[in-house]
Backbone as ProteinMPNN parsed JSONL, in Angstrom:
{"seq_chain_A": "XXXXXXXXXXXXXXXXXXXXXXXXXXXXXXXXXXXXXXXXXXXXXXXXXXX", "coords_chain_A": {"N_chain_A": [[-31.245, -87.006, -213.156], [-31.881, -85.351, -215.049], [-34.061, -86.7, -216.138], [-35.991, -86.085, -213.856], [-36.836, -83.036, -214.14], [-38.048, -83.001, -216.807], [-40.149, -84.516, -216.394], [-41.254, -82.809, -214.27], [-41.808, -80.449, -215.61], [-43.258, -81.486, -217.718], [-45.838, -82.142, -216.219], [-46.392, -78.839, -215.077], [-46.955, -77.893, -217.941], [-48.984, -79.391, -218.226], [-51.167, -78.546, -215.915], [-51.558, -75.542, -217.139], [-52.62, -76.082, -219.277], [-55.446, -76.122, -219.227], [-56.684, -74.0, -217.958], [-59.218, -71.741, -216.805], [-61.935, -70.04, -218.055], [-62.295, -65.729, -216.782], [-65.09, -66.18, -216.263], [-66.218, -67.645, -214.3], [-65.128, -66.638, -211.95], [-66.294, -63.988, -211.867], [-68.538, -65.102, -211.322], [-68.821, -66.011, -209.063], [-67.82, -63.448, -207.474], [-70.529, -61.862, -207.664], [-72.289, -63.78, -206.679], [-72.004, -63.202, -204.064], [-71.459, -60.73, -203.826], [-74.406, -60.113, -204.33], [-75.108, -62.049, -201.56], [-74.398, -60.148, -200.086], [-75.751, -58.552, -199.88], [-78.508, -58.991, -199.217], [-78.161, -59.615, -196.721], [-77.76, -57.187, -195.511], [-79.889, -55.799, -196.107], [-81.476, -57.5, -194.621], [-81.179, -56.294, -192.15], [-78.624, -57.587, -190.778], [-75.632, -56.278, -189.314], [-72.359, -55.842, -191.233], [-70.185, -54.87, -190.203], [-66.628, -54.597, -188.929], [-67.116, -55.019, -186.645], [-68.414, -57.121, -185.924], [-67.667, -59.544, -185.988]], "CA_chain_A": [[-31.686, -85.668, -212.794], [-32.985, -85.019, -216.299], [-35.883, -86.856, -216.058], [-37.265, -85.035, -213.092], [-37.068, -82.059, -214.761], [-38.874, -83.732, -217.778], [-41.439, -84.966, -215.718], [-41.678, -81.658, -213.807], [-42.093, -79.165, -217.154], [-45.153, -82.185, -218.137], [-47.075, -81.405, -215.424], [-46.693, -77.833, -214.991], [-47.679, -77.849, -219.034], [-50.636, -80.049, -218.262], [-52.09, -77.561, -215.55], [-51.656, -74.677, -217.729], [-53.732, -76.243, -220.608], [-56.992, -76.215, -218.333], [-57.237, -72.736, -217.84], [-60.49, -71.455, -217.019], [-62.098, -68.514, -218.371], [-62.698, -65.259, -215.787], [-66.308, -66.554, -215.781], [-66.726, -68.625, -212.531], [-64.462, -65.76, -211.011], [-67.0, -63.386, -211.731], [-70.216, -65.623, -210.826], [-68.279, -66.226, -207.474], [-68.241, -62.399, -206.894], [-71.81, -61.471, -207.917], [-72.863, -64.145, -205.728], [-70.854, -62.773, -203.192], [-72.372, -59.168, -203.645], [-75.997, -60.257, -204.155], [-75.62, -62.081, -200.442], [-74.23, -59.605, -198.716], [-76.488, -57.02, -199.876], [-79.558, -59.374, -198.837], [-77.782, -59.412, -195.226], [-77.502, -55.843, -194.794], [-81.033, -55.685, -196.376], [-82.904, -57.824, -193.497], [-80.807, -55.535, -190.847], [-77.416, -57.543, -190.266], [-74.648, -55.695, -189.334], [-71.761, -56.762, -191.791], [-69.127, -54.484, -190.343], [-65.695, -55.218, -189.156], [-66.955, -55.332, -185.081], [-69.135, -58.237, -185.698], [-66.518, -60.588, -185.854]], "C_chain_A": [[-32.472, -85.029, -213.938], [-34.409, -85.314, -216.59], [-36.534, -86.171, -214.866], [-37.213, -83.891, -213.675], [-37.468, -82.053, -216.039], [-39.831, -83.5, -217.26], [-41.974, -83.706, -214.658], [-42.278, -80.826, -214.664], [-43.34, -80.143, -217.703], [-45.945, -81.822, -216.96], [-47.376, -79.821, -215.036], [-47.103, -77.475, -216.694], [-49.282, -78.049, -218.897], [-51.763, -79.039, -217.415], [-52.595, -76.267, -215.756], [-52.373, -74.686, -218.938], [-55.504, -75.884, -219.906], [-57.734, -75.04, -217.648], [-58.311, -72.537, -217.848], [-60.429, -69.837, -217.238], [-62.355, -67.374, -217.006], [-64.204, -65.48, -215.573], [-66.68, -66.298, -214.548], [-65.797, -67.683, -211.823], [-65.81, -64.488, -210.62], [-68.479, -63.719, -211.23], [-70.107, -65.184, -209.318], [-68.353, -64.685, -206.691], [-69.633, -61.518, -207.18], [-72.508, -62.049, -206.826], [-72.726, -63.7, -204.469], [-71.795, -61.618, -202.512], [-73.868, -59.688, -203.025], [-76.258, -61.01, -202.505], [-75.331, -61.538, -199.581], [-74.934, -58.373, -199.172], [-78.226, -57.434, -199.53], [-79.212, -59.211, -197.049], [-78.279, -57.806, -194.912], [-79.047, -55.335, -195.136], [-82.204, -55.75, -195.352], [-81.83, -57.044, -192.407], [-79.525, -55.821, -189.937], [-76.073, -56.912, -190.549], [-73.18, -56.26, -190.143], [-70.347, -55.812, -191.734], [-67.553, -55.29, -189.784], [-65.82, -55.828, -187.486], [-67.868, -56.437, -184.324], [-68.287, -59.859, -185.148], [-65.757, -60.925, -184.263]], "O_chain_A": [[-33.481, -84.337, -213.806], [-35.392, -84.7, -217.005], [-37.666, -85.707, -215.011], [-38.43, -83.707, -213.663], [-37.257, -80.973, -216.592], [-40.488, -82.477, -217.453], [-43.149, -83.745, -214.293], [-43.418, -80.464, -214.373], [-44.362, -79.584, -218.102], [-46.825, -80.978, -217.128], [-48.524, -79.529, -214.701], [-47.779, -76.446, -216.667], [-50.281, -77.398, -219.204], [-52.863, -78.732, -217.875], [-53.524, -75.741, -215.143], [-52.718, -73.689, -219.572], [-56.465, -75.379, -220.487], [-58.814, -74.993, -217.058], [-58.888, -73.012, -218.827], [-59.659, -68.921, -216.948], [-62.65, -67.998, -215.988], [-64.636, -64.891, -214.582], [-67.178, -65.359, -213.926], [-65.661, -68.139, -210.688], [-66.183, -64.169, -209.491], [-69.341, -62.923, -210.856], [-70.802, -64.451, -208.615], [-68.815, -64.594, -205.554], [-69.602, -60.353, -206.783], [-73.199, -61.373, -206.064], [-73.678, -63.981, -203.741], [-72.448, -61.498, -201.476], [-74.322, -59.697, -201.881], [-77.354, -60.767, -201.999], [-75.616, -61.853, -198.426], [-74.605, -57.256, -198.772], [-79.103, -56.571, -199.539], [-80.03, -58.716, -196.274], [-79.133, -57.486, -194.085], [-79.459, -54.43, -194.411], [-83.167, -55.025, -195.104], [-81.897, -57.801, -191.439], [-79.152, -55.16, -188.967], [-75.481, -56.942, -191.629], [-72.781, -57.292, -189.602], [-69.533, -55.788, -192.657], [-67.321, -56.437, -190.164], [-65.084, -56.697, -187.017], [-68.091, -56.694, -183.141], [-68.396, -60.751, -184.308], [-64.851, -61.754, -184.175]]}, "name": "protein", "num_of_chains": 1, "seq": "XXXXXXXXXXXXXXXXXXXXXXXXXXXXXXXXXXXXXXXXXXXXXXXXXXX"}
């Protein structure tokens, strides 16, 4: 039983080394913005009754 909980605490280590910066969080919502403000630009409706 010890070793799975070894071998559990190494991999939740290992995916916590690989952290990314808020970068690519912030690209992801710029891009985000910039295409929904080209939508609403050429005239589509981007409210909630489109759907």
């Amino acid at each position: 039983m010890s070793m799975i909980s070894v071998v559990s605490m190494r991999s939740i280590g290992a995916a916590r080394t690989d952290d990314h910066s808020p970068m690519p969080v912030a690209l992801f919502c710029c891009v985000g913005l910039v295409v929904s403000l080209c939508l609403v630009a050429s005239g589509i409706d981007l409210g909630a009754g489109w759907v």
